[in-house]
C-alpha positions in Angstrom: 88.7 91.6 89.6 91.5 94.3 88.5 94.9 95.0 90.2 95.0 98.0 92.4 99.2 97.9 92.3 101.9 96.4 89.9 102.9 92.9 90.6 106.1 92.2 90.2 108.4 88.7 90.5 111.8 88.8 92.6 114.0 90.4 90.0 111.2 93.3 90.2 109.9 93.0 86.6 106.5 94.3 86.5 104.4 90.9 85.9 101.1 92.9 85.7 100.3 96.4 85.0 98.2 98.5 88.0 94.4 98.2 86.4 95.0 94.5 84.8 92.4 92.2 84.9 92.6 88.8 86.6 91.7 85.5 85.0 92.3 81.9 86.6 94.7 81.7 83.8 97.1 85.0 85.1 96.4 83.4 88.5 97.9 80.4 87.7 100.6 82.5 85.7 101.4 83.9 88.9 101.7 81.0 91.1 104.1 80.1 88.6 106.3 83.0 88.7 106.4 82.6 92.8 103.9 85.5 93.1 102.4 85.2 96.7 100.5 88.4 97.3 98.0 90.4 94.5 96.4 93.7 95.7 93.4 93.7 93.9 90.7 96.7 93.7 87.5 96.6 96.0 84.5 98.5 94.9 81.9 98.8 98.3 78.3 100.1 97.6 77.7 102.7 99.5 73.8 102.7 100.8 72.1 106.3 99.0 70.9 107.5 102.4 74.2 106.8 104.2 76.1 109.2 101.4 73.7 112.0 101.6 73.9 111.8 105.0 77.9 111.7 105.4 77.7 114.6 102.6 75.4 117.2 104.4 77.5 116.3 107.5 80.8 117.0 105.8 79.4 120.4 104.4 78.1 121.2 107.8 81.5 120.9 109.6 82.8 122.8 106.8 80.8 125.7 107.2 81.0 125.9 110.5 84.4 126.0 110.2 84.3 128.5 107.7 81.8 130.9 109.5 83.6 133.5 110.5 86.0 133.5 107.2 84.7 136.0 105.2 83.3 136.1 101.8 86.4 136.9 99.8 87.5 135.0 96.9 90.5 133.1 98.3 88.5 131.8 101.7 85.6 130.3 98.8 88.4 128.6 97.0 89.9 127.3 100.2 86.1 126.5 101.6 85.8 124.2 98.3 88.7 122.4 99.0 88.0 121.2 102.2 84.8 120.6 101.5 86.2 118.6 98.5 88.9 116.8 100.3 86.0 116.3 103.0 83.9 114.1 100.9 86.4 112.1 98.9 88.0 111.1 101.9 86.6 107.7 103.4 
């Protein structure tokens, strides 16, 4: 388990760096310092079939958003953007 944010105590020193691992030893470090709340990191596996299937519907909305666009340079470059943003985003 890593940290997904900084911890910090009251006084707003940084406790634990964004990316630390966490041992029962840091946990108990923590309880120590008053620390009530760790956002931690969560990995989900994503099924194969589900992700080709939420990528070839993202690139479908894309193009037909982009079908009347033009071929030009700039619209490609704006076209791989969204499509980018399109399948990072959850």
């Amino acid at each position: 388990m890593r940290v997904a944010a900084p911890v910090t105590d009251a006084g707003g020193h940084v406790l634990l760096p964004e990316g630390a691992s966490i041992s029962d030893a840091i946990l108990g470090s923590l309880a120590r310092h008053e620390v009530t709340e760790v956002c931690v990191e969560f990995e989900v596996a994503e099924d194969p079939a589900q992700r080709a299937a939420r990528e070839a519907a993202a690139t479908a909305s894309v193009a037909a958003l982009f079908r009347h666009a033009g071929e030009g340079v700039a619209t490609r470059a704006l076209h791989d953007a969204v499509l980018a943003f399109r399948l990072t985003a959850p």
